[in-house]
KEKE-787651 format. One line per 8 residues: number of its first residue (from 1); for each residue x, y, z of N, C-alpha, C. Coordinates in steps of 0.02 Angstrom, whole numbers, plus 50000, padded with zeros to 5 digits. Each point is the difference from the previous one (the first is absolute). Layout:
<recs>
NUM	X:Y:Z:X:Y:Z:X:Y:Z | ...
</recs>
This chain:
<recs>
1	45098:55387:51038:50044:50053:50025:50065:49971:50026 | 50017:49968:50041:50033:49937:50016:50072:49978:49926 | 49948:49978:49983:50069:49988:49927:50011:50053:49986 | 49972:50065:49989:50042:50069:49971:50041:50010:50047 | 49997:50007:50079:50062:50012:50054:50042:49938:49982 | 50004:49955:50005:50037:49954:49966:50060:50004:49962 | 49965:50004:49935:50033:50034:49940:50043:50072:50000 | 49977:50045:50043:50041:50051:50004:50044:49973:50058
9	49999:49952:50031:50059:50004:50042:50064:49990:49956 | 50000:49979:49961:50055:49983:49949:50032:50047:49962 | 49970:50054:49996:50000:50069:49967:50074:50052:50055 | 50034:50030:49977:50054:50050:50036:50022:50044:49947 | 50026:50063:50025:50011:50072:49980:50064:49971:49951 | 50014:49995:49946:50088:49998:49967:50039:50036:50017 | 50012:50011:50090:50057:50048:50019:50050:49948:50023 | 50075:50033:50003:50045:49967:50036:49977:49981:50074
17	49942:50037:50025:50017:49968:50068:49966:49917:50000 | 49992:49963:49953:49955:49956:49980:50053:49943:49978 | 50062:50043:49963:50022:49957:49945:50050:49930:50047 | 50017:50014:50075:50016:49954:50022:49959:49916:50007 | 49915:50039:50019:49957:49945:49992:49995:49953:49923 | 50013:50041:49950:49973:49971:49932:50090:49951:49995 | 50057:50029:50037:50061:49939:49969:49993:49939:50053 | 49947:50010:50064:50019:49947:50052:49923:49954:49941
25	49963:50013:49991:49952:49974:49951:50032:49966:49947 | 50045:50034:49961:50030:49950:49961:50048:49959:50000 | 50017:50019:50055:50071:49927:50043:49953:49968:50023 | 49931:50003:50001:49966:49935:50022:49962:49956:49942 | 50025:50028:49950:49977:49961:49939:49921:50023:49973 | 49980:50063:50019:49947:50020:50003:49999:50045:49934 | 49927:50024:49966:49995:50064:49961:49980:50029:50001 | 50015:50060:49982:49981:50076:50018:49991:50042:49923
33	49956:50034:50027:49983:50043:49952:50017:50081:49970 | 50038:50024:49972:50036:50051:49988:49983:50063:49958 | 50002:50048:50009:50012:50054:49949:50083:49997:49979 | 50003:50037:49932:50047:49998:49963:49997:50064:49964 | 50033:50030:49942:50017:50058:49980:49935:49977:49935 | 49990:49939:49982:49935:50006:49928:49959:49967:50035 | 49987:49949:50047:49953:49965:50004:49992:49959:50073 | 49940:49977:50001:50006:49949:50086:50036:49958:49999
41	50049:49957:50040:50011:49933:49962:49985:49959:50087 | 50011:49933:49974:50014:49951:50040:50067:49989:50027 | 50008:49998:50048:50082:49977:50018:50025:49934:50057 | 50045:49991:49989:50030:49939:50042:50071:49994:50003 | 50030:49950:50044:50061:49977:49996:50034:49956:49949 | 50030:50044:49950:49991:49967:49930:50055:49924:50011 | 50020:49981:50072:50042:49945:50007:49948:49953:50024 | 49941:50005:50028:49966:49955:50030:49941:49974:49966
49	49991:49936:49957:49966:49974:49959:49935:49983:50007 | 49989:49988:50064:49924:50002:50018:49971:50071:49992 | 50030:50062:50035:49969:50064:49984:50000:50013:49923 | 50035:49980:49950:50003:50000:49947:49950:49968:49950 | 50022:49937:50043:49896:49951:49977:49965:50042:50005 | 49976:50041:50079:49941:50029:50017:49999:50068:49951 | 50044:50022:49974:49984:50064:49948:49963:49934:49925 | 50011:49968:49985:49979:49986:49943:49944:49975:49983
57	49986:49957:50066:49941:49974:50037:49947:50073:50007 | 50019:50027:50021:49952:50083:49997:49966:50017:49955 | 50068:50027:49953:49977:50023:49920:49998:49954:49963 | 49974:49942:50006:49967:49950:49970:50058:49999:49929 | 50064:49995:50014:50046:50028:49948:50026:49936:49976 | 50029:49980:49940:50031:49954:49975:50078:49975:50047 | 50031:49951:50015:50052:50016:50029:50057:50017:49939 | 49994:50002:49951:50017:50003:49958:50024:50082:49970
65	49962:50019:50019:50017:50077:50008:50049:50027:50052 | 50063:50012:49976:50038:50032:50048:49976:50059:50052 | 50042:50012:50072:49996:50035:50035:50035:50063:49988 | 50004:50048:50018:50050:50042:50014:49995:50013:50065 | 50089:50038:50006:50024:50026:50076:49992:50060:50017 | 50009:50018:50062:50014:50082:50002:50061:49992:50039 | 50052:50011:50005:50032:50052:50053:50021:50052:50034 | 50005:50013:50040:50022:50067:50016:50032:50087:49990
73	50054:49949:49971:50047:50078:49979:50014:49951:49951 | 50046:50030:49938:50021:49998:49932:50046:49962:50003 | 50054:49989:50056:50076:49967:50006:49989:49937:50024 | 49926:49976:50029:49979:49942:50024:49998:49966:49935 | 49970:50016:49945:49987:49954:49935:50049:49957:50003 | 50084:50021:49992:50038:49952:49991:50019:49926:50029 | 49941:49995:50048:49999:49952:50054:49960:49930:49969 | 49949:50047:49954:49970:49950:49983:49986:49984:49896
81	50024:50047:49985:50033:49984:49922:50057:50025:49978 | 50034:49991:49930:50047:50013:49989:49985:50095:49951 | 50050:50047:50028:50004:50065:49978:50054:50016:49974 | 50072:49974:50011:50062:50011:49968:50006:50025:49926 | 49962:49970:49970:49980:50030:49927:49957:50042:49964 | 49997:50041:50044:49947:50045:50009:50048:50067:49994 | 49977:50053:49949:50028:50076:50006:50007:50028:50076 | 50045:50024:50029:50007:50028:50054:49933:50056:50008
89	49976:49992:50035:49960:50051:50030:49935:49998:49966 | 49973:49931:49974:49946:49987:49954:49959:49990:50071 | 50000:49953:50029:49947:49986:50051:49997:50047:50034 | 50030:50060:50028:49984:50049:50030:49979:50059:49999 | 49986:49988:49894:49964:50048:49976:49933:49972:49995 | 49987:49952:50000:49932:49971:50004:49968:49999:50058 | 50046:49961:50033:49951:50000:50063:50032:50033:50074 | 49975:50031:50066:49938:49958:50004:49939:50024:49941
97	49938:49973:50001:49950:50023:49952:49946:49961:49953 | 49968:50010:49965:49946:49964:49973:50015:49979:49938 | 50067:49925:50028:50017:49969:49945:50029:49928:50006 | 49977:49965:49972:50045:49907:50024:50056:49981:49961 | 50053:50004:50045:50040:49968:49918:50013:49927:50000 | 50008:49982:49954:50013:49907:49989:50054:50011:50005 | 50036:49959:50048:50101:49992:49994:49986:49921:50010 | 50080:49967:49984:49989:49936:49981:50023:50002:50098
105	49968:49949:50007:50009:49947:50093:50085:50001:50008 | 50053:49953:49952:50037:49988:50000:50019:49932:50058 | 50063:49973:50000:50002:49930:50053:50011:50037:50065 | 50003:50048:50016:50029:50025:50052:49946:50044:50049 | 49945:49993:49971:49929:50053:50013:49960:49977:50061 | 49991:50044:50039:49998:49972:50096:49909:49964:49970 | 49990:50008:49966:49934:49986:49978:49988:49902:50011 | 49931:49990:50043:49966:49944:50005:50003:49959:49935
113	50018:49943:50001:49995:49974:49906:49925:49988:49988 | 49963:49990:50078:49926:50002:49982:49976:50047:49961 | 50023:50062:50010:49952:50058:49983:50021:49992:49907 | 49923:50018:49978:50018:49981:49926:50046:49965:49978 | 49993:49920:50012:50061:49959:49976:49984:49963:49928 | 50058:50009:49973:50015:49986:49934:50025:50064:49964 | 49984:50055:50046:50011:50072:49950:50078:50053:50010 | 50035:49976:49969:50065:50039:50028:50003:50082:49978
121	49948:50014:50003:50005:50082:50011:49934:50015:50054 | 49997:50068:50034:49951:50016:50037:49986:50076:50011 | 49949:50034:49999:49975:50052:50011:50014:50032:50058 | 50037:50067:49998:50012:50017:50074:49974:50071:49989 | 49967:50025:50046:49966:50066:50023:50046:50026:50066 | 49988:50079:49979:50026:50039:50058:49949:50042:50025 | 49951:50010:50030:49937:50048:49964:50013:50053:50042 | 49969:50067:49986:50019:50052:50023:49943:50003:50048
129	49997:49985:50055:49946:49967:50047:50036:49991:50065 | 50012:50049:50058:50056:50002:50043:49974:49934:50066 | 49935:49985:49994:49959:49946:50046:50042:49928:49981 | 49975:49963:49918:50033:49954:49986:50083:49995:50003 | 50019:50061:49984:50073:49992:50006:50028:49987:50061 | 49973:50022:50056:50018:50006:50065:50007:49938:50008 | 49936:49959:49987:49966:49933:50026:50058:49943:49959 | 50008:50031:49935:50066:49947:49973:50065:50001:50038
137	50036:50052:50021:50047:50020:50041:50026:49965:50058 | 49914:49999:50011:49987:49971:50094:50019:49909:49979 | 49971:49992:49936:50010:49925:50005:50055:49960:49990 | 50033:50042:49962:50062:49994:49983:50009:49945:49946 | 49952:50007:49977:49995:49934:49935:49976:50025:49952 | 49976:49949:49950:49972:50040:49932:49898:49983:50034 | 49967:50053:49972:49928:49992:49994:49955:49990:49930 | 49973:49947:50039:49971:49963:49938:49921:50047:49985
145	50012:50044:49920:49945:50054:50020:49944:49980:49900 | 49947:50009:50040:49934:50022:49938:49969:50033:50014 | 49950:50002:49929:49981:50054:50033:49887:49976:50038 | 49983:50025:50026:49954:49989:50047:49937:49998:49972 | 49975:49937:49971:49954:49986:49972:49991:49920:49966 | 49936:49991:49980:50004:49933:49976:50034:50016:49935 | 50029:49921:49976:50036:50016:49935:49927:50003:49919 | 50009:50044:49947:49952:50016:49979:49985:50081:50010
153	49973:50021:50075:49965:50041:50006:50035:50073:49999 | 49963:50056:50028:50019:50057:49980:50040:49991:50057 | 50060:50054:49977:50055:49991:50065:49971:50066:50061 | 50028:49994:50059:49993:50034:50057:50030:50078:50021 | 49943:50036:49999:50052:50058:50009:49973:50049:50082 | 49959:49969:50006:49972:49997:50088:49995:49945:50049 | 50002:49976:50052:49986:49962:50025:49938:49967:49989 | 49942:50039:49994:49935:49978:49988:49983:49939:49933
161	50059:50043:49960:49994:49952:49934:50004:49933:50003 | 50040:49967:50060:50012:49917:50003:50007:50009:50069 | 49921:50001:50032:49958:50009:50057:49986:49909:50012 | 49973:49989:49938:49971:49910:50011:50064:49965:50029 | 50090:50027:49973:50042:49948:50009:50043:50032:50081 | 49969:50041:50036:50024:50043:50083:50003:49936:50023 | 49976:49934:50012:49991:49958:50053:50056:49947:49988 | 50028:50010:49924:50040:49941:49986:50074:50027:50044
169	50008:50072:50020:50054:50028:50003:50006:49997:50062 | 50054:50022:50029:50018:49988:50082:50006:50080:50015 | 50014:50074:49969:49976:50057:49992:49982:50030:49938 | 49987:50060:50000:49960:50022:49940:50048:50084:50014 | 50028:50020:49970:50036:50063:50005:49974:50050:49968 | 49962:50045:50013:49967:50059:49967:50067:50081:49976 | 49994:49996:49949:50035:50071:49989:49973:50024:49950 | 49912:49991:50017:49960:50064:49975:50004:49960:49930
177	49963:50054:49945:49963:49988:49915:50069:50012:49980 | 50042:49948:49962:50055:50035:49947:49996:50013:49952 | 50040:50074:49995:49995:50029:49935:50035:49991:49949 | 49956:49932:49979:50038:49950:49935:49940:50019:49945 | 50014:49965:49944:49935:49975:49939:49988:49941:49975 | 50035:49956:50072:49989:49923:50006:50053:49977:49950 | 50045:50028:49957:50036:49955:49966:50052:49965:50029 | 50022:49994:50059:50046:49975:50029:50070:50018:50001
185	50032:49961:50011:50080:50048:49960:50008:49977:49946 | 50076:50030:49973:50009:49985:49929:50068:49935:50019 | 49984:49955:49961:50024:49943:49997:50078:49986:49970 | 50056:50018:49982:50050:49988:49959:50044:49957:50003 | 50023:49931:49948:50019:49954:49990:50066:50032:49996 | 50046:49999:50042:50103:50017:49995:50020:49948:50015 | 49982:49935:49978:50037:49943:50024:50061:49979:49926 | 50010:50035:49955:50061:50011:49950:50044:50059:49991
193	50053:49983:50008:50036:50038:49995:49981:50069:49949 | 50005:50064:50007:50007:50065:49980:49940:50004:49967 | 49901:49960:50031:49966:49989:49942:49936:50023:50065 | 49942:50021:49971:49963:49984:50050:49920:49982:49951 | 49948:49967:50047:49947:50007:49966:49929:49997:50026 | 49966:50040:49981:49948:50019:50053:49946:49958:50009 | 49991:49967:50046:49941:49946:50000:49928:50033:50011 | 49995:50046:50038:49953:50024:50019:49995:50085:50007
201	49952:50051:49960:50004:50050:49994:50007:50029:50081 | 49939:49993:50040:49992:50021:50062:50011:50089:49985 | 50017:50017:50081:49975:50077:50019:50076:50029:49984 | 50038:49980:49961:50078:50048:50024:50020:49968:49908 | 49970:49972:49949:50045:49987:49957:50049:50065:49952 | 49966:50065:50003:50037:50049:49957:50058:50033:50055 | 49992:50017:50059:50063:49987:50059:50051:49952:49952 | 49971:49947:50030:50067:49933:50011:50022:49995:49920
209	49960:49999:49944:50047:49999:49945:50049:50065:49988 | 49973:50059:50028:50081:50043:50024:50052:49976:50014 | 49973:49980:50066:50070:49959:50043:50031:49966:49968 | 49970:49960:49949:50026:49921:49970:50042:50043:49974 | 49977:50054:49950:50038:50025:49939:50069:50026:50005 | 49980:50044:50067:50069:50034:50037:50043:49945:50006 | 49985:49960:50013:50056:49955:50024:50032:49922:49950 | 49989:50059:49913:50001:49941:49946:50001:49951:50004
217	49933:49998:50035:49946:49924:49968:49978:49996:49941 | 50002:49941:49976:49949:50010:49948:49944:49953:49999 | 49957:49995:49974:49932:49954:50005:50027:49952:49946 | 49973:49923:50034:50008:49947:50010:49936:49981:49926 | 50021:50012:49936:49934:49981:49971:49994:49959:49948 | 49959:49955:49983:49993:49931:49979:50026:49983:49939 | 50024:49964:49985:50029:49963:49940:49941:49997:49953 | 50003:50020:49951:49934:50004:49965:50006:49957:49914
</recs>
């Protein structure tokens, strides 16, 4: 009984009155556990390399596999990749929402060279999830985000689901069963000019190829 009080001490409501505790957690190099608009994820201070170890170290993940970020609001991205070449009003038809886009890093990108190094582009999320956003806001940096589970397994769409990994985390943020179908978001490669290409179907791909279209894109497709 003992270890179950335990274990729920780690556990809190995903309200703002919380979200101060989850950014002083990750200015301490700590990880926390999140709801999001598709799925649970893992989160951290995507500048601090030990918390970054400790996500990979978790999900027993390759380091090899890039991270993605979240930030806050939409106008933060530019902080940490390059958007200039981007249709006016493309990222703000996408997100916030249940979608990652690849933009290239660029030399100028507030981004850790630890985090996924060797890779000059990076995944940035906005999710429509007013808890995480807050908590990015508060940190004022980019967040280093996955999603909440070992790598392999079925992904998380309750807390209960990646129950075994509550102890690795410094909190556990509950915002209830999401009403996802586990595909995650939808993934889109815009790191070329006027082109895009979809890496990953996820929960939003007939949305976002709208968006792309509105905003004459065209798909990015293989030399054959």
């Amino acid at each position: 009984m003992l270890m179950f009080q335990n274990k729920l001490e780690v556990v809190r409501p995903a309200t703002e009155v919380y979200a101060q505790e989850a950014i002083e957690a990750l200015k301490a190099g700590k990880v926390i556990a999140v709801p999001t608009d598709t799925l649970y994820g893992f989160a951290c201070d995507a500048c601090s390399l030990e918390a970054v170890s400790s996500i990979y170290e978790m999900k027993g993940r390759k380091h090899t596999s890039p991270l993605a970020i979240c930030v806050g609001d939409v106008s933060h991205i530019q902080h940490f990749a390059v958007t200039e070449y981007l249709p006016h009003g493309l990222l703000d038809s996408l997100l916030p929402g249940p979608v990652t886009v690849i933009l290239r890093r660029g030399e100028s990108s507030a981004l850790e060279k630890s985090l996924n190094p060797g890779l000059d582009s990076v995944g940035v999320r906005v999710p429509d999830c007013n808890f995480i956003r807050a908590v990015a806001r508060g940190l004022g940096k980019a967040v280093a985000l996955t999603s909440a589970n070992l790598s392999g397994q079925p992904s998380s769409l309750c807390i209960k689901d990646f129950e075994n990994l509550w102890n690795r985390c410094a909190y556990v943020y509950d915002g209830g069963a999401l009403p996802s179908n586990g595909a995650g978001s939808t993934i889109v490669d815009l790191t070329l000019p006027g082109k895009y290409k979809i890496l990953r179907p996820g929960s939003a791909r007939e949305e976002t190829l709208a968006i792309l279209e509105k905003h004459s894109l065209v798909e990015d497709a293989p030399v054959i």
